[in-house]
DRENROLUM-92324 format. One line per field, with one value per atom (N, C-alpha, C): residue in one letter; atom name; residue number from 0; x, y, z. Coordinates in pm, 1 decimal. Layout:
BEGIN
type <- [A,...]
atom <- [CA,...]
seq <- [NUM,...]
px <- [X,...]
py <- [Y,...]
pz <- [Z,...]
END
This chain:
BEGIN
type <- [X,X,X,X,X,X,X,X,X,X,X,X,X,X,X,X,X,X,X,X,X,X,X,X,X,X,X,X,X,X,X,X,X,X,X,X,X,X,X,X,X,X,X,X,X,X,X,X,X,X,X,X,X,X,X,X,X,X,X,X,X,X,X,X,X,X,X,X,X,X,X,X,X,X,X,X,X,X,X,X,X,X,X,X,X,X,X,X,X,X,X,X,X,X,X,X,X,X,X,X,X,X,X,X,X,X,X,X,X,X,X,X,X,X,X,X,X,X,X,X,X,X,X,X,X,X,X,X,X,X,X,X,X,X,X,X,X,X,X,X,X,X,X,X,X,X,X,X,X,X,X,X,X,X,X,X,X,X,X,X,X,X,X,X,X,X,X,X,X,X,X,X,X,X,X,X,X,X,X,X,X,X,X,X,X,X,X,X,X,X,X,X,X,X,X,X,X,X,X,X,X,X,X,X,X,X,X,X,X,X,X,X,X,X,X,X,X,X,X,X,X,X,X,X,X,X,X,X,X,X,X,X,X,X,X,X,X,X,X,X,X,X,X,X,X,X,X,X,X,X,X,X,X,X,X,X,X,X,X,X,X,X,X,X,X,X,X,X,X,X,X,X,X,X,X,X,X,X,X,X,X,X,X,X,X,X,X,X,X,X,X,X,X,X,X,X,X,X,X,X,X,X,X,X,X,X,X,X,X,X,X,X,X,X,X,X,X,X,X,X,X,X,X,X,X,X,X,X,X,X,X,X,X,X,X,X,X,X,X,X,X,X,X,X,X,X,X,X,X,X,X,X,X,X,X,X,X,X,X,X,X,X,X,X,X,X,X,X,X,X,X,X,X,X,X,X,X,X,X,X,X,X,X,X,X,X,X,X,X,X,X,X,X,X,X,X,X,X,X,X,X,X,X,X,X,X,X,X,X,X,X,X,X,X,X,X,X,X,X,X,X,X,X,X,X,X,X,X,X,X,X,X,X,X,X,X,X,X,X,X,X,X,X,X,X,X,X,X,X,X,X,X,X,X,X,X,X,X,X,X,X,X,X,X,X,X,X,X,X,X,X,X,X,X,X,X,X,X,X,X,X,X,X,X,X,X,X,X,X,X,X,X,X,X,X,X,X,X,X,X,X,X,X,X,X,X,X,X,X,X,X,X,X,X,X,X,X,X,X,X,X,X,X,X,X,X,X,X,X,X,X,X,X,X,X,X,X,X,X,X,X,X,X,X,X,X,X,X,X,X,X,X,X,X,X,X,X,X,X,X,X]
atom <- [N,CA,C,N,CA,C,N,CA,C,N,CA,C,N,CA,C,N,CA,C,N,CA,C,N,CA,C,N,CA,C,N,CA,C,N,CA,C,N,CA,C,N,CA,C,N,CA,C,N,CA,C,N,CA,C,N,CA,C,N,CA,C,N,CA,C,N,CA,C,N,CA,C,N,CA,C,N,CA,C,N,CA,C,N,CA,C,N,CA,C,N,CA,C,N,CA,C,N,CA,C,N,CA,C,N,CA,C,N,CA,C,N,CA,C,N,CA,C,N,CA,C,N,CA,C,N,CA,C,N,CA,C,N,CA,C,N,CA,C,N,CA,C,N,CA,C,N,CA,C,N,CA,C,N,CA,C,N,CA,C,N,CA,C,N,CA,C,N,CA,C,N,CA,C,N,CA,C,N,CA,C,N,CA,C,N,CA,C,N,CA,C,N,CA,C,N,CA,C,N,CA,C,N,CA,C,N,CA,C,N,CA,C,N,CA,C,N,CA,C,N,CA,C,N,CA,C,N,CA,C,N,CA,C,N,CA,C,N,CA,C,N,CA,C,N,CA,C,N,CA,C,N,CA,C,N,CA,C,N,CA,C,N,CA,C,N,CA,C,N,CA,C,N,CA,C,N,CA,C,N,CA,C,N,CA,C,N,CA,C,N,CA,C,N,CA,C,N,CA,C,N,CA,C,N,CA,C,N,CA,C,N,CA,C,N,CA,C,N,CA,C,N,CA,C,N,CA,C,N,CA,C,N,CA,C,N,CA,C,N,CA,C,N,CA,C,N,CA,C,N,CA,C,N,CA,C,N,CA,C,N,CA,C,N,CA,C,N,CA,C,N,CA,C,N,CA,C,N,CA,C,N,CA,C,N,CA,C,N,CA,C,N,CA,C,N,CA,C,N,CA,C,N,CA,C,N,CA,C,N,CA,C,N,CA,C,N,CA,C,N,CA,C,N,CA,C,N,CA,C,N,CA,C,N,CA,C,N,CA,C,N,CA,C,N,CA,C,N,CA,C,N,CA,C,N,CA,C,N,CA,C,N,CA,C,N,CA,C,N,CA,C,N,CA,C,N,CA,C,N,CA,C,N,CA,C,N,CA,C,N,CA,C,N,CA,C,N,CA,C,N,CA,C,N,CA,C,N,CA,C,N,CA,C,N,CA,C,N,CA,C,N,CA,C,N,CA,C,N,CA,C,N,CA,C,N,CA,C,N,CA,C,N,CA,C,N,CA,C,N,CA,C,N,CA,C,N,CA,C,N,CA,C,N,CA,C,N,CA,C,N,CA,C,N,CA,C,N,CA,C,N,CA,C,N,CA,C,N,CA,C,N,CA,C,N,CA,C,N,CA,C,N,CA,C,N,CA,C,N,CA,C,N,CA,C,N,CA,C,N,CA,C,N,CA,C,N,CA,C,N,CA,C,N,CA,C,N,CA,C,N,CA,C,N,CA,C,N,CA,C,N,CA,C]
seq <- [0,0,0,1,1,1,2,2,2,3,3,3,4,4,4,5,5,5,6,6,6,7,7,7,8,8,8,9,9,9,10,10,10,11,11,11,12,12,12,13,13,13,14,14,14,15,15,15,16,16,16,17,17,17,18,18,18,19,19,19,20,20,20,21,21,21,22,22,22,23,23,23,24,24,24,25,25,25,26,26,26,27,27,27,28,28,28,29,29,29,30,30,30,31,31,31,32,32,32,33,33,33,34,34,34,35,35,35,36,36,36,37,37,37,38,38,38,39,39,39,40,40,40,41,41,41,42,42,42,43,43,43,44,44,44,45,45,45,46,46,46,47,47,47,48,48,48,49,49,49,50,50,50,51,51,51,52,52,52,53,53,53,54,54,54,55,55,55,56,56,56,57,57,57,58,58,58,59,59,59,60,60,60,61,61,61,62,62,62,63,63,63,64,64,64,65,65,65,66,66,66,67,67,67,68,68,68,69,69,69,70,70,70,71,71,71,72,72,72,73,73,73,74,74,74,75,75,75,76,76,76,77,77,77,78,78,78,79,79,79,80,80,80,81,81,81,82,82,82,83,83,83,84,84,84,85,85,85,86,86,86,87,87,87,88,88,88,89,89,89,90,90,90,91,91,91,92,92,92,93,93,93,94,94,94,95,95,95,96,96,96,97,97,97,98,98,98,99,99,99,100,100,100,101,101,101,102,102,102,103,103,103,104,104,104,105,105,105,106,106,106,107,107,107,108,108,108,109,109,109,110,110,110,111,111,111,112,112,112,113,113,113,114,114,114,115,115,115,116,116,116,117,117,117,118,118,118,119,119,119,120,120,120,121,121,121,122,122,122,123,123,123,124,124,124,125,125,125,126,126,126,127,127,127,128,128,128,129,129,129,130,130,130,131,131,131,132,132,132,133,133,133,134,134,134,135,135,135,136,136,136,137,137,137,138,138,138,139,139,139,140,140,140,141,141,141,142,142,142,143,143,143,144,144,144,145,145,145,146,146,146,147,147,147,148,148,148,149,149,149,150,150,150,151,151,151,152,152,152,153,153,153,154,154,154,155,155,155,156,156,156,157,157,157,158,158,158,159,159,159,160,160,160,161,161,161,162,162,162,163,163,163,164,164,164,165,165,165,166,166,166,167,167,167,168,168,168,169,169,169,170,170,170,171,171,171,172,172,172,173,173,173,174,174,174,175,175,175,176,176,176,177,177,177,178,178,178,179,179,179,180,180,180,181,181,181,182,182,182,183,183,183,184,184,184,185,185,185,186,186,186]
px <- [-1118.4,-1206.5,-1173.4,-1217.8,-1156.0,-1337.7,-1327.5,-1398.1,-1524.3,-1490.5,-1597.3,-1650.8,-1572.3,-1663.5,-1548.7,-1490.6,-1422.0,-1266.9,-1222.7,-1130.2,-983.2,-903.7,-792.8,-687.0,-617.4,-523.2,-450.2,-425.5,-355.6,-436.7,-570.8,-640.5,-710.6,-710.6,-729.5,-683.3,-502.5,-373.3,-435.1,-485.7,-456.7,-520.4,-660.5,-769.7,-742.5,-647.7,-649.6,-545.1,-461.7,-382.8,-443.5,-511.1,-576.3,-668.3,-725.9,-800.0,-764.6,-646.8,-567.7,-430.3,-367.7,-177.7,-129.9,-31.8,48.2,148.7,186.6,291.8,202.5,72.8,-25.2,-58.5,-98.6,-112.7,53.3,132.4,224.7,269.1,257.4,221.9,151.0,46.2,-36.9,-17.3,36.9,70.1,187.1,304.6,374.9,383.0,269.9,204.6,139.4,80.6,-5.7,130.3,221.1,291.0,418.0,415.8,530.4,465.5,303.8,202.3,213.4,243.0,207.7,51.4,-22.7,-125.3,-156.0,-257.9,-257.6,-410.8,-399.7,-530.1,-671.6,-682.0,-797.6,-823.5,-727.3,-677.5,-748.3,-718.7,-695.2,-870.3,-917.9,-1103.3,-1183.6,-1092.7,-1165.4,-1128.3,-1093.3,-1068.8,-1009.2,-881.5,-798.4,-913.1,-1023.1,-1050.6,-1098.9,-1102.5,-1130.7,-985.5,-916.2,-736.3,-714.9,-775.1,-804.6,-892.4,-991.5,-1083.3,-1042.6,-931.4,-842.7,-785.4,-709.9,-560.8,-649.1,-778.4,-830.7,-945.7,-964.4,-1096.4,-1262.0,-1252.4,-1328.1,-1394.9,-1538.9,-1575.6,-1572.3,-1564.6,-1539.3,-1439.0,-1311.0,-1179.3,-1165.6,-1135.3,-1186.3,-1297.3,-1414.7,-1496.4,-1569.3,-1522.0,-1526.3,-1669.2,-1743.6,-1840.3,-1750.9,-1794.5,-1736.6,-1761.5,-1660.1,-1576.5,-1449.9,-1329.3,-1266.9,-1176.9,-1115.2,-1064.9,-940.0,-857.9,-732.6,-643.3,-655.5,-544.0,-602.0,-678.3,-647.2,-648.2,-552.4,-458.7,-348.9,-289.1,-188.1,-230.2,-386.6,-405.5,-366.3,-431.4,-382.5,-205.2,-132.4,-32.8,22.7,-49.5,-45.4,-76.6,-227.2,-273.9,-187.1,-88.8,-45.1,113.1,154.9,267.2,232.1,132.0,110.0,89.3,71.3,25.4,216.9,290.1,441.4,482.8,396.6,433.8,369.6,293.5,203.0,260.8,327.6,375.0,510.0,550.3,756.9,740.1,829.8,922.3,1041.1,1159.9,1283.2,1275.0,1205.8,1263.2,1116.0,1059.5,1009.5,1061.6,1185.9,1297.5,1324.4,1279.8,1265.8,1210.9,1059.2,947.6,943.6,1000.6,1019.9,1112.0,1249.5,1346.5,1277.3,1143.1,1105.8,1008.4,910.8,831.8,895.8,1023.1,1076.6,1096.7,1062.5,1082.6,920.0,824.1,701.7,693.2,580.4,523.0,466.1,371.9,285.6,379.8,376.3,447.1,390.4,268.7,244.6,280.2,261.2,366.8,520.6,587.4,691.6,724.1,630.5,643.6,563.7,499.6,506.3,648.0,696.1,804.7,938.0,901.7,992.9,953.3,841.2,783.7,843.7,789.4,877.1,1030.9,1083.5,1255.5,1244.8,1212.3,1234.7,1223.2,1071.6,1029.4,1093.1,1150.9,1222.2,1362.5,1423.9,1589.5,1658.4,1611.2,1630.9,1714.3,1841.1,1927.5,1986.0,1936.0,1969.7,1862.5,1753.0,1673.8,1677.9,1787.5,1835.3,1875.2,1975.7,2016.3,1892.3,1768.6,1644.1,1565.8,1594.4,1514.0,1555.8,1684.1,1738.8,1711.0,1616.1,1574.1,1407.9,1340.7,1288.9,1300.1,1461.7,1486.0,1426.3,1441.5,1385.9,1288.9,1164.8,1058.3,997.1,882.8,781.1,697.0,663.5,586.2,636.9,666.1,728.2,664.1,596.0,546.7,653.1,668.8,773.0,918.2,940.8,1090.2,1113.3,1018.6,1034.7,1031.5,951.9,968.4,1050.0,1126.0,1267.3,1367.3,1365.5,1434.0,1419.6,1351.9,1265.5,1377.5,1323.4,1408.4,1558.5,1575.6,1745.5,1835.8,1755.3,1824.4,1826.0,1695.4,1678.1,1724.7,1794.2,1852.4,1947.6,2012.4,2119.7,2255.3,2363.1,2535.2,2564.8,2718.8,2769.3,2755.9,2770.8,2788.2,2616.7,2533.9,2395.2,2354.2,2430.0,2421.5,2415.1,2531.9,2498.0,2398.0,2340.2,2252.6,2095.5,2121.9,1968.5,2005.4,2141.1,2178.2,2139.4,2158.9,2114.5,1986.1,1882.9,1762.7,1744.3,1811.9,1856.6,1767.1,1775.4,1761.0,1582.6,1501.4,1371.8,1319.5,1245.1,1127.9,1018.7,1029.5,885.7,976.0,883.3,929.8,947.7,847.5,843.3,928.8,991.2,1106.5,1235.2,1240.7,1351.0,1363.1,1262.7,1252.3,1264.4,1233.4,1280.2,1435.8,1488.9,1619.1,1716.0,1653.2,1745.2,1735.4,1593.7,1583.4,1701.0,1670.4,1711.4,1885.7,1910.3,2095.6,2134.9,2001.1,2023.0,2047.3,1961.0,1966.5,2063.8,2089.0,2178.0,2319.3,2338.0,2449.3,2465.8,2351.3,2363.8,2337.1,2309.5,2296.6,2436.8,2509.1,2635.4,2735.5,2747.0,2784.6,2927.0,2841.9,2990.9,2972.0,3025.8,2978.2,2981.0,2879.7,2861.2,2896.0,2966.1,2969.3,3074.4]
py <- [3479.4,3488.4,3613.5,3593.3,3733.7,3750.3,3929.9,3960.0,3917.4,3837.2,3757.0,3634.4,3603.7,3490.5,3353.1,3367.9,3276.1,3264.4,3164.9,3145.3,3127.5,3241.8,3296.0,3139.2,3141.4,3055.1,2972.0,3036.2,2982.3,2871.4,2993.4,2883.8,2734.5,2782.2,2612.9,2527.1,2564.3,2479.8,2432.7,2494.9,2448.8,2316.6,2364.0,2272.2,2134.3,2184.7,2067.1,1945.9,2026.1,1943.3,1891.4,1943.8,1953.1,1814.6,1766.9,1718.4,1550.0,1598.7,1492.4,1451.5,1552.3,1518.7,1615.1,1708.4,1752.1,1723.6,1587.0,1503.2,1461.4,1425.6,1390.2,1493.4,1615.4,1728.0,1819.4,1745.1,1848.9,1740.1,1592.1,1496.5,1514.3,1547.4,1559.8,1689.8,1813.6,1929.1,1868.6,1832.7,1785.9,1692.7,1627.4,1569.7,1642.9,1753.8,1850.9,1918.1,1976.6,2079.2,2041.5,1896.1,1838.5,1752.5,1758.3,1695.6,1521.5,1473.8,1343.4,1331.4,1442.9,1439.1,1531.0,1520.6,1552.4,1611.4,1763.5,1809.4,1728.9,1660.3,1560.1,1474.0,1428.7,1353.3,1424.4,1559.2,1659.9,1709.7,1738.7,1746.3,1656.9,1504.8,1368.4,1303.9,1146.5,1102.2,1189.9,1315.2,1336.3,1475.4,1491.2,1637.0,1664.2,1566.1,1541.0,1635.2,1579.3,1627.6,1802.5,1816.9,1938.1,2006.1,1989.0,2049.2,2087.1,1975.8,2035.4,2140.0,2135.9,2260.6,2377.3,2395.9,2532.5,2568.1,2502.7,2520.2,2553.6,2483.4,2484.8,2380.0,2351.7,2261.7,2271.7,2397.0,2403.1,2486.1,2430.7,2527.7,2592.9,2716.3,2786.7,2845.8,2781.4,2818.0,2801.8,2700.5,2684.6,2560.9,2546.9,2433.8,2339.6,2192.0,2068.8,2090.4,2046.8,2001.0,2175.7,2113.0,2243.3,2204.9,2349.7,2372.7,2385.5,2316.9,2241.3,2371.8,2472.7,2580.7,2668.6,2609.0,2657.8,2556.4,2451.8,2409.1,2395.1,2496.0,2577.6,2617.4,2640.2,2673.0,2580.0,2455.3,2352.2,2352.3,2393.7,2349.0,2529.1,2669.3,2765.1,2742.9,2673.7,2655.9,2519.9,2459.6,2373.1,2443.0,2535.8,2587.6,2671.9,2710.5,2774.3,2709.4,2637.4,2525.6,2530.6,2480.5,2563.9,2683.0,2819.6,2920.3,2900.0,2779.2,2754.7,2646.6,2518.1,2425.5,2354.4,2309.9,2291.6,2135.0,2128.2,1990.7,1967.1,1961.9,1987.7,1940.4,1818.8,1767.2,1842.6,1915.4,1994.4,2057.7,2091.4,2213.9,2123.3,2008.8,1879.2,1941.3,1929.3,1959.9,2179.9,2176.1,2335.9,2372.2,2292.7,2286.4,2257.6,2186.5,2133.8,2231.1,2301.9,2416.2,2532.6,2599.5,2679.2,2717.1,2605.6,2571.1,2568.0,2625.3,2599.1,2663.7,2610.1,2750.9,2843.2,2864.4,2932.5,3029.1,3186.4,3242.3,3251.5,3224.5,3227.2,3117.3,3014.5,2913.4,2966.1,2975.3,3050.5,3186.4,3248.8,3399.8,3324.3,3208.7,3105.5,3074.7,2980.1,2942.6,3069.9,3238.6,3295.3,3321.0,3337.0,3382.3,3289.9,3178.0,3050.3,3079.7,3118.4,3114.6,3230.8,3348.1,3421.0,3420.9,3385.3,3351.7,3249.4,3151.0,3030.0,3008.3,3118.7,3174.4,3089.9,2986.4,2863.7,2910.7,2874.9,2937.1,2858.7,2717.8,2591.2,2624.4,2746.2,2715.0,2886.2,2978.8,3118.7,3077.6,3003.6,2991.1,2966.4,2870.2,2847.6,2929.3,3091.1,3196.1,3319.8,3279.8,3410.8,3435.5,3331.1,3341.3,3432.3,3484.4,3530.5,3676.7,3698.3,3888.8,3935.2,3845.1,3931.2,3890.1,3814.3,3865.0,3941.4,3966.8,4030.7,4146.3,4075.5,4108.3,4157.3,4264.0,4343.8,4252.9,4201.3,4155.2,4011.8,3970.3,3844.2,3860.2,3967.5,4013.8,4058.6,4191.0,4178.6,4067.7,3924.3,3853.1,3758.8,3753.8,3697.8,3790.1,3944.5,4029.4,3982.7,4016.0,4000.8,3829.3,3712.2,3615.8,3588.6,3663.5,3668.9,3731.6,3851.3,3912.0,3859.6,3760.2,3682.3,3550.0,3500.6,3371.0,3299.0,3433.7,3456.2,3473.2,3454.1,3459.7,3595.3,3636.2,3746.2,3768.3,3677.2,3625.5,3619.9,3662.2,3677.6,3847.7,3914.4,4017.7,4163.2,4112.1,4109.8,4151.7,4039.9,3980.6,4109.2,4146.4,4218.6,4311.3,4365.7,4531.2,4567.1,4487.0,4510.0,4580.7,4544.1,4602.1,4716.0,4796.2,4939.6,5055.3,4963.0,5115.8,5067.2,4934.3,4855.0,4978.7,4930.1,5024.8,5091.5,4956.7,4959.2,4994.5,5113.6,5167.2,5068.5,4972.9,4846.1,4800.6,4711.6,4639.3,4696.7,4874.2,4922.3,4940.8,4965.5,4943.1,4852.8,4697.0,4585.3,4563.9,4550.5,4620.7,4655.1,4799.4,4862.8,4760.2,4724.3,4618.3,4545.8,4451.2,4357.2,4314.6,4463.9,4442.3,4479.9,4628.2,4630.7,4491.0,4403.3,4252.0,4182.9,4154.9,4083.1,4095.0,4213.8,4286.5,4242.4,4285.7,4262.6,4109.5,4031.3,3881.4,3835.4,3876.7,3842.4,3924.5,4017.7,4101.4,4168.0,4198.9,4247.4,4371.3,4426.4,4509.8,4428.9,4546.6,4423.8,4537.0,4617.9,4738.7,4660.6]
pz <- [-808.2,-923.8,-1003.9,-1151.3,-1237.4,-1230.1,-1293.6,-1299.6,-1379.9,-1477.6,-1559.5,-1455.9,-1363.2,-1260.2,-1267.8,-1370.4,-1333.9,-1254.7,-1219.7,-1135.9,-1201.7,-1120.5,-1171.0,-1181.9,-1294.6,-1314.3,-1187.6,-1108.0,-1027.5,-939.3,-951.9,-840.2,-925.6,-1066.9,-1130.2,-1096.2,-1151.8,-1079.5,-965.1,-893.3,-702.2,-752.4,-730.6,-753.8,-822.0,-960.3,-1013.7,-965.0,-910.1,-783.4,-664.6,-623.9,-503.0,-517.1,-682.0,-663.3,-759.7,-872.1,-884.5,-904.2,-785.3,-752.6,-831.4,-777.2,-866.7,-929.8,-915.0,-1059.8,-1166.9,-1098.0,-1233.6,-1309.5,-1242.1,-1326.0,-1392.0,-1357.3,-1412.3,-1516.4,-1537.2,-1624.7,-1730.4,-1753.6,-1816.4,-1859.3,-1820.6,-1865.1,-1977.6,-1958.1,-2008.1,-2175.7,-2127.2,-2247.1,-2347.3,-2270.4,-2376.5,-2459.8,-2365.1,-2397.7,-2519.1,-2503.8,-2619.3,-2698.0,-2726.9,-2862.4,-2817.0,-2694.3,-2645.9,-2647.1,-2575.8,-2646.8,-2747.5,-2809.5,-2958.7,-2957.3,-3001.6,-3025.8,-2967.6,-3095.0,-3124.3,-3020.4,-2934.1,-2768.2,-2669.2,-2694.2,-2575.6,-2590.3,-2714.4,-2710.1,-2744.8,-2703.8,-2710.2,-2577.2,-2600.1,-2477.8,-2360.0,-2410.1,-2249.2,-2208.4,-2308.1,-2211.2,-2099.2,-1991.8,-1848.4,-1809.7,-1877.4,-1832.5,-1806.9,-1968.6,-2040.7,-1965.4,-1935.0,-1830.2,-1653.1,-1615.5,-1514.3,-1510.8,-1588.8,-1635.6,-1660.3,-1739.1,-1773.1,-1726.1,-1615.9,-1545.8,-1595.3,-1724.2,-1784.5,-1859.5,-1863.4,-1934.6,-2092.9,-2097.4,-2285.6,-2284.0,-2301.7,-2314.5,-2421.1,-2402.8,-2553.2,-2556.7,-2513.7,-2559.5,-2734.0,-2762.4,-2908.7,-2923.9,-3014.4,-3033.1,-3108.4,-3099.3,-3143.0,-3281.7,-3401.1,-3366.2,-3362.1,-3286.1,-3235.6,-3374.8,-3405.0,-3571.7,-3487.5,-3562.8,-3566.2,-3558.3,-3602.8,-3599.0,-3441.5,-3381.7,-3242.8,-3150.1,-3220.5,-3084.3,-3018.6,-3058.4,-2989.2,-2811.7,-2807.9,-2670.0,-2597.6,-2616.0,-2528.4,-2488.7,-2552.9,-2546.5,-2453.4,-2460.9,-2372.2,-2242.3,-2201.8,-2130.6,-2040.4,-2131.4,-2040.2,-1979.1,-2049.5,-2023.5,-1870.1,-1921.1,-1797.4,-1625.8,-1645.2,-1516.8,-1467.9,-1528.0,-1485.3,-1411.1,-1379.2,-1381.7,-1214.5,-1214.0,-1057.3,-996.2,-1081.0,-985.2,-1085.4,-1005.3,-1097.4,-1013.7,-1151.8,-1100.5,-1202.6,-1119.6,-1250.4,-1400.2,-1390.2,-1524.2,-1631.6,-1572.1,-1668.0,-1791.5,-1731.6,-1826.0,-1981.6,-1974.7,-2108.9,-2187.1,-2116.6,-2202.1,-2234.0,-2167.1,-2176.3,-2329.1,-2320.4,-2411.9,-2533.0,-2555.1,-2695.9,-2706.9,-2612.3,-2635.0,-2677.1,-2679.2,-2655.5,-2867.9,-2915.0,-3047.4,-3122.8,-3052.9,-3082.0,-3193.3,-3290.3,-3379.2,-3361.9,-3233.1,-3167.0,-3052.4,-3118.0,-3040.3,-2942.2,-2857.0,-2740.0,-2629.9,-2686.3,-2649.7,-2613.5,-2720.1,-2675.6,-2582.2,-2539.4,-2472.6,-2324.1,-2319.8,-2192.7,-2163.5,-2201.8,-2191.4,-2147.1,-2207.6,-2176.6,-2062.4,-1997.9,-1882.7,-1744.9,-1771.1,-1668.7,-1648.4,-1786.8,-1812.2,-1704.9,-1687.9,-1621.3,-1476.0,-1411.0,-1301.0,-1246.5,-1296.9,-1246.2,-1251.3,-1297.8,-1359.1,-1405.3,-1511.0,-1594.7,-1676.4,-1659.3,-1730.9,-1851.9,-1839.2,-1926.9,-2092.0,-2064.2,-2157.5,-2211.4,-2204.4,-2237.3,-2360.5,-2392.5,-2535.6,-2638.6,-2604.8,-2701.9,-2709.8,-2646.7,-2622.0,-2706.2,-2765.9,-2831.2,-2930.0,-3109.7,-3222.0,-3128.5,-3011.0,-3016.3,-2988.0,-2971.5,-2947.0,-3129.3,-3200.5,-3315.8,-3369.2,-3305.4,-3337.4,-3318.7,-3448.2,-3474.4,-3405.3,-3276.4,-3194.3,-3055.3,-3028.5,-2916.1,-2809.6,-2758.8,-2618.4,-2645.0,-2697.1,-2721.9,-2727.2,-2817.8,-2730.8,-2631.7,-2566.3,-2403.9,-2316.4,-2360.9,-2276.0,-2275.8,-2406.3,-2416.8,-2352.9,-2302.9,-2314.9,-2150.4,-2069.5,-1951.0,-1897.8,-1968.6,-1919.3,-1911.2,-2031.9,-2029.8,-1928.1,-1873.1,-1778.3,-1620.1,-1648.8,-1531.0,-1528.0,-1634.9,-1620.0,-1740.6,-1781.2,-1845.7,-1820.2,-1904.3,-1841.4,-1893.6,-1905.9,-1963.3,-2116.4,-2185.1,-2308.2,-2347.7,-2300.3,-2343.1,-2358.5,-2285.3,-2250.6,-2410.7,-2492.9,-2579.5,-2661.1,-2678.7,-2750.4,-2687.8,-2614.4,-2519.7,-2560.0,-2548.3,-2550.4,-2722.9,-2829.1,-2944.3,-2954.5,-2844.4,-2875.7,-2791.3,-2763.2,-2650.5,-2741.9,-2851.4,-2968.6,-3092.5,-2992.2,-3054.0,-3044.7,-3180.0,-3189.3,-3077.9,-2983.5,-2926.9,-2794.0,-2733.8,-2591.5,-2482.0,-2459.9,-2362.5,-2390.5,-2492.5,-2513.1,-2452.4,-2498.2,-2433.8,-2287.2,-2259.7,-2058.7,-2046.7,-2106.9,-2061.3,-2077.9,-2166.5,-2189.4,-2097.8,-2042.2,-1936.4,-1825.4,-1787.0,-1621.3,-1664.2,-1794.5,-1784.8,-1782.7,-1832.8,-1810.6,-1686.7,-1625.8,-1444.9,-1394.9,-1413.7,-1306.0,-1379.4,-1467.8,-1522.5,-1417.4,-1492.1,-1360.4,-1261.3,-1191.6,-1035.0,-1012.9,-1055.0,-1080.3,-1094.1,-1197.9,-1230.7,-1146.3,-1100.1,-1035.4,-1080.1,-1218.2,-1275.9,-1374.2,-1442.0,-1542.6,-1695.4,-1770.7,-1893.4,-1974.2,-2004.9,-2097.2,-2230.2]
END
């Protein structure tokens, strides 16, 4: 449980496996996460679904009807259910998230890329070393070094010299492991 009372992400996942399969729930994640279901789906007929994945009866927290420019969560909240339970051909629905409009969506997707050393989905991660928002290039910065080739290496060291101090500590890790991953020098 987090300190507000409710129950930490992971343990939703469990539950919601626990209580309807984890191909069905990583199904239905899937659907959220590539607009199979659709907003209006997801806080109509599927929000039984919706109420699995976020352990919540009002996801969001929002009153009916839910305003269309926050449903991007659904499609966070389903990325995330990934980071608790895998099944390969996820990396599909990962490959079409990876293209989201919602940079949080995308800084999901870098998070998995990293934790899961998905190296098939490094190339759809690199239009985010230059965004906007320092927590999104570290976590493009963060996956690359964790499931990146030589020829990516590159591409990370450009930001040695980001504005933002975090990015550059991610940076250094991330060409440390790269390295030692690849086991070679990248100079």
């Amino acid at each position: 449980m987090t300190a507000e009372g409710r129950e930490k992400p992971r343990e939703v996942v469990r539950a919601a496996c626990a209580e309807h399969g984890q191909d069905t729930v990583i199904d239905w994640s899937v659907a959220f996460l590539t607009g199979e279901i659709s907003g209006e789906q997801a806080y109509g007929a599927a929000l039984p679904k919706l109420v699995a994945i976020t352990g919540s009866a009002n996801p969001g927290g929002w009153s009916a009807p839910v305003d269309p420019v926050n449903y991007y969560w659904i499609r966070v909240w389903a990325a995330r259910v990934f980071r608790y339970v895998w099944r390969d051909d996820v990396v599909d629905a990962l490959l079409i998230a990876a293209g989201d409009p919602a940079w949080r969506v995308r800084e999901h997707v870098a998070r998995i890329t990293a934790q899961r050393e998905l190296g098939q989905l490094v190339d759809a991660l690199l239009p985010m070393l230059s965004h906007e928002l320092p927590r999104v290039r570290a976590a493009a910065v963060r996956a690359i070094g964790a499931a990146g080739e030589f020829e990516h290496a590159q591409a990370i060291g450009k930001l040695r010299d980001d504005p933002d101090h975090g990015v550059r500590a991610e940076v250094k890790r991330a060409l440390e492991r790269l390295a030692r991953r690849l086991d070679r020098e990248l100079r």
